[in-house]
VOPAGU-2260 file (C-alpha; in pm, 1 decimal, decimal comma):
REM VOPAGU-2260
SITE   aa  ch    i         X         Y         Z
SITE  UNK   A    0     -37,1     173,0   -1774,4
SITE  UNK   A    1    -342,4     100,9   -1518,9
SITE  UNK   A    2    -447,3    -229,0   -1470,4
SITE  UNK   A    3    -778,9    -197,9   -1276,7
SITE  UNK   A    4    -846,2    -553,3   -1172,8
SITE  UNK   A    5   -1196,5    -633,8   -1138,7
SITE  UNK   A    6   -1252,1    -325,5   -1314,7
SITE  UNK   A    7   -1292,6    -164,2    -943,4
SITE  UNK   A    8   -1391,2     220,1    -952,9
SITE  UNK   A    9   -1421,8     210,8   -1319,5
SITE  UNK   A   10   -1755,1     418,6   -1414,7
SITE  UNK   A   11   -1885,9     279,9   -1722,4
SITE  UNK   A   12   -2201,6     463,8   -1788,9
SITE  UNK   A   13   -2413,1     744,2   -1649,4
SITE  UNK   A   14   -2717,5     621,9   -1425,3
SITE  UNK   A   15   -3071,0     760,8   -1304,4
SITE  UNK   A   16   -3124,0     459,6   -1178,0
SITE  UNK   A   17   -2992,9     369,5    -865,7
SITE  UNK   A   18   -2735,5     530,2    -676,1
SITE  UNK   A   19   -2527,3     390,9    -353,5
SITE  UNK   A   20   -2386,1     527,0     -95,7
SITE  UNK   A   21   -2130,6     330,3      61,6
SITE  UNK   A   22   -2006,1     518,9     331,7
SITE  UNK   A   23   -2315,7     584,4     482,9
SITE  UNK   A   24   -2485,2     270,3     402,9
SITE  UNK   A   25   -2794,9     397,6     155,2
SITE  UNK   A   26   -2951,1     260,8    -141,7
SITE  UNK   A   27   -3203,9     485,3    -361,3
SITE  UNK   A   28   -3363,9     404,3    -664,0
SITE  UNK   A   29   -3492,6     674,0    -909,2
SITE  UNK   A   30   -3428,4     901,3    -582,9
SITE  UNK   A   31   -3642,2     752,0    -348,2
SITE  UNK   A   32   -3480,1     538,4     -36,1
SITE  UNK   A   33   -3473,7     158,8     -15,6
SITE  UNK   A   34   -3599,3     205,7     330,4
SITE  UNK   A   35   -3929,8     385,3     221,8
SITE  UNK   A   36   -3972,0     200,4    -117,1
SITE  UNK   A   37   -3930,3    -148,6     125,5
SITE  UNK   A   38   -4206,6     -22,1     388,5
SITE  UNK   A   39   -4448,7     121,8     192,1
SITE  UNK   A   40   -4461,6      -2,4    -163,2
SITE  UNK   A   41   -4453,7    -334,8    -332,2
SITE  UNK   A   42   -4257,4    -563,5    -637,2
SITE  UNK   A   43   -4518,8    -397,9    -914,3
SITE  UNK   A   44   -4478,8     -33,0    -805,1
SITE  UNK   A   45   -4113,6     -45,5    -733,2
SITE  UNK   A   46   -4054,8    -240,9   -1088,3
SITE  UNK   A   47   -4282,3      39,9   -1234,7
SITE  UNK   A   48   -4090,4     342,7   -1074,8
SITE  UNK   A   49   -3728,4     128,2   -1233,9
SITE  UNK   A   50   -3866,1      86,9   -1591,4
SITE  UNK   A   51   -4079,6     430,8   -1623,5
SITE  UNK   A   52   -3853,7     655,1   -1422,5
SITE  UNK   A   53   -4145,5     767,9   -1138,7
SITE  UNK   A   54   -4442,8     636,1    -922,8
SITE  UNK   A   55   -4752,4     524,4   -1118,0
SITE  UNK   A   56   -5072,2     668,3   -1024,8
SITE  UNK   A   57   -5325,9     424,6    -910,3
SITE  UNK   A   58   -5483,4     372,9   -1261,4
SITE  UNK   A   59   -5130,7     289,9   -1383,8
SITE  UNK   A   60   -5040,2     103,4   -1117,0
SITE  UNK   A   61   -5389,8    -121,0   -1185,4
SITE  UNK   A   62   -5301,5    -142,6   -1553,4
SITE  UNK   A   63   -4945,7    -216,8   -1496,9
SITE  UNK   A   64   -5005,8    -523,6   -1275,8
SITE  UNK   A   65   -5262,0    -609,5   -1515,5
SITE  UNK   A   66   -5036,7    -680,9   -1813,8
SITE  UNK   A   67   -4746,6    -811,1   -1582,5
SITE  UNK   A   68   -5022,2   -1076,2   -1503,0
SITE  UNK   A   69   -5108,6   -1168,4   -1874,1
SITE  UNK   A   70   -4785,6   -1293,0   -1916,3
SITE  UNK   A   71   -4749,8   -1540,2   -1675,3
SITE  UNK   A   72   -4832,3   -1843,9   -1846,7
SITE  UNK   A   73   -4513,7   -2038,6   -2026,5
SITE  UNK   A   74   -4508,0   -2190,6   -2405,9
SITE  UNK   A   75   -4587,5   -2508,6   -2417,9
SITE  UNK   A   76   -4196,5   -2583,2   -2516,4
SITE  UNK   A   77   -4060,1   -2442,4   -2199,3
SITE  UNK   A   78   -4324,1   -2608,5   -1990,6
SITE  UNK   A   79   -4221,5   -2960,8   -2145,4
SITE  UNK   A   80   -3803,4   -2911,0   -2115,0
SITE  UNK   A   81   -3937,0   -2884,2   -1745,8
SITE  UNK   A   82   -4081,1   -3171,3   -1752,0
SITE  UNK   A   83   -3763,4   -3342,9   -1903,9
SITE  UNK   A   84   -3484,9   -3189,9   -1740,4
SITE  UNK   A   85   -3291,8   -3383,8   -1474,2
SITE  UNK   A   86   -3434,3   -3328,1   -1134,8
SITE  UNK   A   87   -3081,1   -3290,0    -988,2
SITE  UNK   A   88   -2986,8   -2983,3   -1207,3
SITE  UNK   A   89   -2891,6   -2702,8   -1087,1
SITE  UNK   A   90   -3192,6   -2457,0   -1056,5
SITE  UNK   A   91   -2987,2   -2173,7   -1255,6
SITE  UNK   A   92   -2905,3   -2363,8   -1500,8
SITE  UNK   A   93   -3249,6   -2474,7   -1570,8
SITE  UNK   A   94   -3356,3   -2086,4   -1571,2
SITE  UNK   A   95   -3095,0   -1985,3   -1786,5
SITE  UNK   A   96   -3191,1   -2238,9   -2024,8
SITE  UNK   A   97   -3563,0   -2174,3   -1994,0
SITE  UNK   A   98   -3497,7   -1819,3   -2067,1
SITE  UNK   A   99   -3255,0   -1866,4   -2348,9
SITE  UNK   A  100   -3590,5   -2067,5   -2508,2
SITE  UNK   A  101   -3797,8   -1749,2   -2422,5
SITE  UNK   A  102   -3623,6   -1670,1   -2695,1
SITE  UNK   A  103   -3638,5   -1857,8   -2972,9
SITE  UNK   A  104   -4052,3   -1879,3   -2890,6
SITE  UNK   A  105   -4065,4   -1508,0   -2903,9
SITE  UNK   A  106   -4241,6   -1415,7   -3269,1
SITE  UNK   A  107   -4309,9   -1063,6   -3203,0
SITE  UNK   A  108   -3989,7    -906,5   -3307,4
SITE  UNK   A  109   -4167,7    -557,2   -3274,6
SITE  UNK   A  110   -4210,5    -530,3   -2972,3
SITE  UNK   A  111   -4026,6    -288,3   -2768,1
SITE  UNK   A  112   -3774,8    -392,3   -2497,2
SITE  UNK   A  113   -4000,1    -273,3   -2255,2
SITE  UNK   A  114   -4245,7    -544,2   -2341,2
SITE  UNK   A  115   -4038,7    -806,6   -2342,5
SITE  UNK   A  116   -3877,4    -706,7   -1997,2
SITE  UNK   A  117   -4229,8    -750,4   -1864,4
SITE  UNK   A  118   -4279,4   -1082,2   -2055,7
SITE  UNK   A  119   -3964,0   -1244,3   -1909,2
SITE  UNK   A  120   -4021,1   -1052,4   -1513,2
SITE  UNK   A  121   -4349,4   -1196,8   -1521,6
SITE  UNK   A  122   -4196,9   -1543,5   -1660,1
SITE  UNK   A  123   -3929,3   -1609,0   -1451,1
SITE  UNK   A  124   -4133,9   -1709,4   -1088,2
SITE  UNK   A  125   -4327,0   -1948,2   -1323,4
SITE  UNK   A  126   -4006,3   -2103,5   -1419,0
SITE  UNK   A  127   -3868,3   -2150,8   -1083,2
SITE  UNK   A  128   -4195,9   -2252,1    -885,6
SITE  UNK   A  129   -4239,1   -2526,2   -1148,5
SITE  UNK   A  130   -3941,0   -2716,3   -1165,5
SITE  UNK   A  131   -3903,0   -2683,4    -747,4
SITE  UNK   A  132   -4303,6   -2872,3    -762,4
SITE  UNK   A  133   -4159,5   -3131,0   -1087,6
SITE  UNK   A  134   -3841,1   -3203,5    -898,3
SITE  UNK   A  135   -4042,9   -3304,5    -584,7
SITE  UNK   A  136   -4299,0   -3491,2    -782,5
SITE  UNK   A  137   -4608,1   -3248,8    -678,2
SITE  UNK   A  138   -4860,4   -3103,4    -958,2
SITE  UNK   A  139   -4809,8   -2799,8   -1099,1
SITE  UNK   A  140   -4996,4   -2521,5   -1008,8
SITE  UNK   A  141   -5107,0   -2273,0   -1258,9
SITE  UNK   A  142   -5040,5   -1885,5   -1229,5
SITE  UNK   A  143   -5348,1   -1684,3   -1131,2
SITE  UNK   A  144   -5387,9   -1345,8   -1264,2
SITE  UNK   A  145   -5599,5   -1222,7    -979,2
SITE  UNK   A  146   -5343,5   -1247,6    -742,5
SITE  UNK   A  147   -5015,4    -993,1    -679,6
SITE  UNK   A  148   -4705,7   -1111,7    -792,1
SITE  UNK   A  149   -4537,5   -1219,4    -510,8
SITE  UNK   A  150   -4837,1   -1387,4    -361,4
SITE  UNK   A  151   -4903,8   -1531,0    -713,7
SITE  UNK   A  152   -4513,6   -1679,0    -723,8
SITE  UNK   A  153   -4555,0   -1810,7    -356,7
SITE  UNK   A  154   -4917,1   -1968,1    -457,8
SITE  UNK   A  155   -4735,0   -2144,3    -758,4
SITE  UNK   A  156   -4449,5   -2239,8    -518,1
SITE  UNK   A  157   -4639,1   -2400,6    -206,4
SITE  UNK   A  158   -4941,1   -2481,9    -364,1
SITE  UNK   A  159   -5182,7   -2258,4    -136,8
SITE  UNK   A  160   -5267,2   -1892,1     -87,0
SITE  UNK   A  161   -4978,8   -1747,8     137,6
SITE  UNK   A  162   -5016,5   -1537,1     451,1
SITE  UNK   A  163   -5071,8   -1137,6     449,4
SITE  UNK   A  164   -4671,1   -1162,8     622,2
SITE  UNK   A  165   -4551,9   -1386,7     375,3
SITE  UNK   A  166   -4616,5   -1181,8     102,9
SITE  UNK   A  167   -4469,8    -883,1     232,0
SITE  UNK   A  168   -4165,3   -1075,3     299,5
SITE  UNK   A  169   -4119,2   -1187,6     -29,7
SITE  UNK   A  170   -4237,1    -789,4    -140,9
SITE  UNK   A  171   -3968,9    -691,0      40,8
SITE  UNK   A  172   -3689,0    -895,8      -9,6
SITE  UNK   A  173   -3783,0    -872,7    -424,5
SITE  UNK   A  174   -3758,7    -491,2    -434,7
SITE  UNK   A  175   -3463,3    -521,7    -190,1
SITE  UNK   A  176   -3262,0    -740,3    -470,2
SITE  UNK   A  177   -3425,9    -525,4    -763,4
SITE  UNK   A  178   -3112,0    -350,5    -867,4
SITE  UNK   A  179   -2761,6    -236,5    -744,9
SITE  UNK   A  180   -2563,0     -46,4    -997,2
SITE  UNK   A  181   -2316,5    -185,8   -1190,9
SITE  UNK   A  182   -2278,7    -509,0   -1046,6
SITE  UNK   A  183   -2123,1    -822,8   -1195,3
SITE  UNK   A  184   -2434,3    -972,8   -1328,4
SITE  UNK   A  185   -2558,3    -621,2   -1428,4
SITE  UNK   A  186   -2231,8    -547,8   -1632,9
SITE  UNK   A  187   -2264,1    -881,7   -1818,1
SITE  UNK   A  188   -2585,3    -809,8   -1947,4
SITE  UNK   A  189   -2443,0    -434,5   -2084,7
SITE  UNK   A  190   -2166,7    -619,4   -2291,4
SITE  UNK   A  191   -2371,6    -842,5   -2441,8
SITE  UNK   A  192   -2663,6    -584,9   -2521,0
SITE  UNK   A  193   -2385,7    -344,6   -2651,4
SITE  UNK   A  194   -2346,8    -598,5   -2936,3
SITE  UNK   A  195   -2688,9    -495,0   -3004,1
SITE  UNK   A  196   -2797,9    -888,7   -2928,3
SITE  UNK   A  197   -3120,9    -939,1   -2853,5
SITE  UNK   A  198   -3230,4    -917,6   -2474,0
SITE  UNK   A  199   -3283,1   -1267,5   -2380,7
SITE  UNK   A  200   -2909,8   -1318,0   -2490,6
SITE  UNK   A  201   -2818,7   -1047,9   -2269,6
SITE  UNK   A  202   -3042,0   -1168,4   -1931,8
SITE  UNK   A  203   -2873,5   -1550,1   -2016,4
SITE  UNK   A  204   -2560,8   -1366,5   -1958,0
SITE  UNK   A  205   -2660,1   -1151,4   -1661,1
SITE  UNK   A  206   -2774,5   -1506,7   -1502,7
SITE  UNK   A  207   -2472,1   -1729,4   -1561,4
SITE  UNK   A  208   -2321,1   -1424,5   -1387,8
SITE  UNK   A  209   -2507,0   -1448,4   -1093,9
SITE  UNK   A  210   -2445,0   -1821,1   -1063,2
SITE  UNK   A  211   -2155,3   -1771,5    -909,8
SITE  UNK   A  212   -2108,6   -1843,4    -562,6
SITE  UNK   A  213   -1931,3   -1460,9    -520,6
SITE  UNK   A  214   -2231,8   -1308,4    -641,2
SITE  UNK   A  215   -2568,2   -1499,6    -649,6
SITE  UNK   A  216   -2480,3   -1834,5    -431,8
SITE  UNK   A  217   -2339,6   -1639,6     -99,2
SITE  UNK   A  218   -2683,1   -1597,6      95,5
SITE  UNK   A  219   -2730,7   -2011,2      44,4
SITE  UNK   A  220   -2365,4   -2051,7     143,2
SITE  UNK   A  221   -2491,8   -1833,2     474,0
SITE  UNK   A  222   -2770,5   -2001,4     565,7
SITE  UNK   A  223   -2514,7   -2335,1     512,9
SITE  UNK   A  224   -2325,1   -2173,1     764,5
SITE  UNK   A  225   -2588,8   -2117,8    1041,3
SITE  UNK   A  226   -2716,8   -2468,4     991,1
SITE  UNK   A  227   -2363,8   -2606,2    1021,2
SITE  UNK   A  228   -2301,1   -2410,0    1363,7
SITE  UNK   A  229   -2637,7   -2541,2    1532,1
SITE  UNK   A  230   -2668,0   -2397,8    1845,6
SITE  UNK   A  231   -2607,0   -2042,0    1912,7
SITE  UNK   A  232   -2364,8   -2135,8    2187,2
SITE  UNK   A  233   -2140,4   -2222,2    1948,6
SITE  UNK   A  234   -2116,1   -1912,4    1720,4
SITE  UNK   A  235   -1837,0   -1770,1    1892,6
SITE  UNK   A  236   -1586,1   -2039,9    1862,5
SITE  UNK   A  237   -1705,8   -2106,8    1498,5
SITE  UNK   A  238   -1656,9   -1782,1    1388,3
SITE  UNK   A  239   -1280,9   -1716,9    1513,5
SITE  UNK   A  240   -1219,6   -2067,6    1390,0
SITE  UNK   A  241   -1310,9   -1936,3    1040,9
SITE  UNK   A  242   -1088,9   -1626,6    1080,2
SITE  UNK   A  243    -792,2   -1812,1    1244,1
SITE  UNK   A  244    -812,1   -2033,3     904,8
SITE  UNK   A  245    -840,2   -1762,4     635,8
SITE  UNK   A  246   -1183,9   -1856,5     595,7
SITE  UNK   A  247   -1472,3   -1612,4     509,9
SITE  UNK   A  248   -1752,0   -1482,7     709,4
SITE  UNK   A  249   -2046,8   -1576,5     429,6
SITE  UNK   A  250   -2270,5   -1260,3     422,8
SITE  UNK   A  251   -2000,3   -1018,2     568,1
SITE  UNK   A  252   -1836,6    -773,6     357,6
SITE  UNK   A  253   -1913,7    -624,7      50,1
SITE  UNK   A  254   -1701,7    -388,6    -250,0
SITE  UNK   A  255   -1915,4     -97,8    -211,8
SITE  UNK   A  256   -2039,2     -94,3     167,0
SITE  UNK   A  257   -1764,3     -31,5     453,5
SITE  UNK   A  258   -2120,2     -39,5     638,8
SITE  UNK   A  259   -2403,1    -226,9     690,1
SITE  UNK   A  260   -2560,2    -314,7     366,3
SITE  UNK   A  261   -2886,9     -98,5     418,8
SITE  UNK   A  262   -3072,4    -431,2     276,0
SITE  UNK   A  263   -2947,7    -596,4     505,8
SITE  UNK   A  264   -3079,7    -391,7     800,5
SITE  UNK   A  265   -3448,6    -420,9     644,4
SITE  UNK   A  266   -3438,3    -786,7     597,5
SITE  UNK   A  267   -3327,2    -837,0     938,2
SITE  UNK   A  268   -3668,9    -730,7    1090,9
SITE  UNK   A  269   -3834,3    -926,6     804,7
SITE  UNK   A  270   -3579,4   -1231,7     877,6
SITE  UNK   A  271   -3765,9   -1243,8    1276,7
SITE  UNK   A  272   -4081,7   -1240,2    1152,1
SITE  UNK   A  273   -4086,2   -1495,2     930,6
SITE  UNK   A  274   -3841,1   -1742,4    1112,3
SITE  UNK   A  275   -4128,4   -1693,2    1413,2
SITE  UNK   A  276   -4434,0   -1796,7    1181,7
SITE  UNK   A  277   -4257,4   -2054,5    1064,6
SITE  UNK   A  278   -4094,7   -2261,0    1331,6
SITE  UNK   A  279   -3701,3   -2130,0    1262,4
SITE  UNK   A  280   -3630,8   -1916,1    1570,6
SITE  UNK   A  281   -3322,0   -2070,1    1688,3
SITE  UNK   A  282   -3133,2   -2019,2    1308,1
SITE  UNK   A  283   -3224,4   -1647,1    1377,5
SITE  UNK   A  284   -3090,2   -1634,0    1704,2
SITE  UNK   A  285   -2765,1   -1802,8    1564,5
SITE  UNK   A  286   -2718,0   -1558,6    1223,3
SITE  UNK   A  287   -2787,8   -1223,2    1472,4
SITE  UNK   A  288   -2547,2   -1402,3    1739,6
SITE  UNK   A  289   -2293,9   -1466,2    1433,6
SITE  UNK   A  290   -2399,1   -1098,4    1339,8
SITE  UNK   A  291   -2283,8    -925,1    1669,5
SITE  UNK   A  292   -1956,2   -1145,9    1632,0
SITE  UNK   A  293   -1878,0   -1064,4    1325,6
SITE  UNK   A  294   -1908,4    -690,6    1376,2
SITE  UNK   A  295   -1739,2    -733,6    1701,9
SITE  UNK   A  296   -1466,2    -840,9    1500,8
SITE  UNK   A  297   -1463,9    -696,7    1147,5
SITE  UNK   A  298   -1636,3    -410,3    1179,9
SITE  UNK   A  299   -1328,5    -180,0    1237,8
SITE  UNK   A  300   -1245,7    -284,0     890,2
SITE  UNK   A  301   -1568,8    -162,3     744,4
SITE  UNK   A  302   -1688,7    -541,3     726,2
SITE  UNK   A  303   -2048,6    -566,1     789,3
SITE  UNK   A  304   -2360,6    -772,2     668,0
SITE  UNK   A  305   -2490,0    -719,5     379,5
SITE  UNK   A  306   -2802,5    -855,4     157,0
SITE  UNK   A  307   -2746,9   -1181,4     176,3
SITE  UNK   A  308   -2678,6   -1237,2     556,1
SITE  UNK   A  309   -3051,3   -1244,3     618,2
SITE  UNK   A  310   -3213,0   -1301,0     283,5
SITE  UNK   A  311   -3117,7   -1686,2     225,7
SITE  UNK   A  312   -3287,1   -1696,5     617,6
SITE  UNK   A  313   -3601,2   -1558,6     462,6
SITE  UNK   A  314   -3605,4   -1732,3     133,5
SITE  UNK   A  315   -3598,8   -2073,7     257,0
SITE  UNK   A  316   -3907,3   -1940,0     551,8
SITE  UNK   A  317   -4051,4   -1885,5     256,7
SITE  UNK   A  318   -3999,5   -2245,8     130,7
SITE  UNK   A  319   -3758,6   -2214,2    -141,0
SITE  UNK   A  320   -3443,8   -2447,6     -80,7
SITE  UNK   A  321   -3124,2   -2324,8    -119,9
SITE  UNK   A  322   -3023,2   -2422,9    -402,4
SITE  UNK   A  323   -3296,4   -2211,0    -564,7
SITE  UNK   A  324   -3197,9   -1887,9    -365,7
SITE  UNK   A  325   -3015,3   -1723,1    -681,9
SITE  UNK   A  326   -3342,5   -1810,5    -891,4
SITE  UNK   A  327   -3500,8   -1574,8    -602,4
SITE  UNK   A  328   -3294,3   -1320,1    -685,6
SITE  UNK   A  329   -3249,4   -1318,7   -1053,8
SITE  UNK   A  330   -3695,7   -1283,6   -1029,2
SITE  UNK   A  331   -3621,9    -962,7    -852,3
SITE  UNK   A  332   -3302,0    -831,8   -1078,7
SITE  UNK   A  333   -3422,8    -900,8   -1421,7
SITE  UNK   A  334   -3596,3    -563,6   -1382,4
SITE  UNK   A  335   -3249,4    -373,7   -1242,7
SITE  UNK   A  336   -3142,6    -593,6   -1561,4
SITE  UNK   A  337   -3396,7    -482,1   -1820,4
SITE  UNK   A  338   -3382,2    -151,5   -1705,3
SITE  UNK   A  339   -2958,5     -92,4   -1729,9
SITE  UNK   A  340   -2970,3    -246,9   -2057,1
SITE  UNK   A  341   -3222,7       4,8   -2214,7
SITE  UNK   A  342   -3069,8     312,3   -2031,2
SITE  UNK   A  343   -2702,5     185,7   -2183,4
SITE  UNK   A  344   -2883,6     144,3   -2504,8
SITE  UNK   A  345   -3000,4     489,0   -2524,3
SITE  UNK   A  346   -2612,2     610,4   -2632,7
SITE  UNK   A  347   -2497,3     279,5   -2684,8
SITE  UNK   A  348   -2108,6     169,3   -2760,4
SITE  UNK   A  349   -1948,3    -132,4   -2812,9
SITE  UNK   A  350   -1787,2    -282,1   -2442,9
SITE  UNK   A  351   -1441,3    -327,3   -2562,0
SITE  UNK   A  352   -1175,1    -322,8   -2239,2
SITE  UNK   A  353    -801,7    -388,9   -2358,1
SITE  UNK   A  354    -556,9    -633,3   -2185,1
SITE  UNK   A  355    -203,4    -591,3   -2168,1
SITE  UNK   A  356      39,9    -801,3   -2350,4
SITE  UNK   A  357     324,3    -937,2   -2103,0
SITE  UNK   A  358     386,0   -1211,3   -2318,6
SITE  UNK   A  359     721,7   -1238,4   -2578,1
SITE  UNK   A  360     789,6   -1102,1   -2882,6
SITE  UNK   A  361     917,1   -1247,8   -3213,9
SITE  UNK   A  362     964,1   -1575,7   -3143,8
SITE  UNK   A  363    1092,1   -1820,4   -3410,0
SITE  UNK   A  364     871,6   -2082,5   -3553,1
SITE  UNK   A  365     998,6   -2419,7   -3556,8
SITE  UNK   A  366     849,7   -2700,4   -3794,5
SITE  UNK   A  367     674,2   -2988,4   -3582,3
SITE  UNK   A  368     917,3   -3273,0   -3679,7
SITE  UNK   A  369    1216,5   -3011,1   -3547,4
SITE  UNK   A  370    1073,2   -2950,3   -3224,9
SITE  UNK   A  371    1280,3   -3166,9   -2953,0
């Protein structure tokens, strides 16, 4: 008998979503590259081509990012257990919550799944942009339906209109983190919808998932890292330090790449840009000079970068701190989320692995007052 640990190389369901290939470092979703999909279109599009299966035309495209907008605005409920909530929570925790209420305020049980994905994408930067301004003390600042949606979640977040390159950062890095196959998160959310639960029971699962600092957490535990080294003089004896004690490189390695994470390779660019127009040069020059150690020294083992090497770099440019980094990225994969669940759905069965027994047989109860 097999024991596949981690369930590693285990195909669980038939895909025309996304598709990796990880010896050649590509990503395509629906067929079309990462690389062209990060260059030339944006979070609406993108989450359009996931959910419908091809590019919108521009009247779509209009209407789509139309209704996406509507649903920006939270219940009044949510909005007040924001207001409530300990300021020293952790961020995902307060999501998950806040989304577990989505729930319980949702009244229109006919709606399609399709609608509600859209209700919750739209949602979920609302969320996070309001308890980061509560737990500073700072007014909240209302969604605007005339803006995009990343420059309507940075708006929310920093309180004014962001730059032309800011936005296309966060454009970027939010299709970048849109979907990836049958991740961890992404597989939790499949065996809770297989249960034929409803959908916000499934994304609460998806997000305690992600949570974890082997999944979610790693690009804050990277940025950590270049923070902690401080100089780029110094990234050379940190690193083999870290080897010599067993320790991880954070944002090196990954289960499906034995390249560089093609994610990785457009946030980079992104990651130089940003760090420039904001002040944060030098902890660029320290995560490329970690970077070209790194390979230097893992790279014969197929260890490279991957997303989250650069993208906790970018986030926090962006202003979010790091403990909010896997809010950032459960915005973006709700719709890889949304989207597996309703493709499972479509010849749905019941996730039920088996374990094997290496326990004993046929022991011998003994009463309570005879046990010594």
């Amino acid at each position: 008998m097999e024991i596949n640990k981690g369930l590693e190389n285990v195909y669980v369901k038939e895909t025309s979503i996304t598709y990796i290939d990880g010896e050649l470092g590509r990503l395509y979703y629906r067929g079309y590259s990462i690389f062209d999909l990060a260059e030339l279109s944006s979070f609406e599009e993108t989450s359009y081509l996931i959910w419908y299966g091809k590019l919108p035309t521009q009247s779509q495209l209009d209407e789509f990012k139309k209704r996406l907008a509507e649903h920006r605005e939270l219940p009044a409920s949510i909005v007040d257990f924001l207001k409530k909530v300990r300021k020293d929570a952790n961020p995902m925790d307060v999501l998950r919550t806040a989304v577990s209420m989505m729930g319980i305020e949702d009244n229109n049980k006919s709606e399609s799944l399709l609608d509600k994905a859209i209700s919750i994408t739209a949602k979920i930067p609302t969320i996070i942009s309001y308890y980061h301004r509560l737990r500073k003390n700072l007014d909240l600042v209302e969604p605007r339906n005339d803006l995009s949606h990343a420059e309507n979640f940075l708006y929310m977040l920093n309180g004014n209109l962001p730059s032309e390159i800011e936005r296309k950062v966060l454009d970027v890095a939010l299709i970048l983190h849109m979907d990836h196959e049958m991740n961890a998160s992404t597989f939790a959310c499949l065996v809770v919808a297989s249960t034929l639960s409803d959908i916000y029971s499934a994304i609460v699962g998806g997000i305690s998932a992600l949570k974890g600092p082997l999944h979610g957490a790693a690009n804050s535990e990277a940025l950590k890292m270049f923070i902690e080294i401080g100089r780029v003089e110094n990234v050379e004896e940190y690193i083999l330090k870290r080897l010599e004690n067993k320790q991880r490189i954070m944002g090196f390695g990954h289960r499906i790449y034995k390249t560089y994470d093609p994610r990785a390779l457009i946030l980079k660019k992104y990651a130089k840009d940003i760090t420039r127009l904001k002040g944060l040069e030098e902890l660029y020059k320290i995560a490329e000079r970690v970077e070209q150690v790194g390979i230097k020294l893992l790279g014969s083992k197929g260890i490279y970068p991957n997303v989250d090497f650069y993208s906790g770099l970018v986030f926090y440019s962006l202003g979010f701190e790091p403990d909010f980094f896997p809010t950032v990225f459960t915005s973006a994969r709700v719709v890889g989320w949304t989207a597996q669940i309703m493709e499972y759905l479509q010849d749905n069965r019941l996730i039920r692995p088996k374990a094997k027994y290496v326990g004993e047989i046929g022991k011998t109860y003994v009463p309570i007052h005879n046990r010594s």
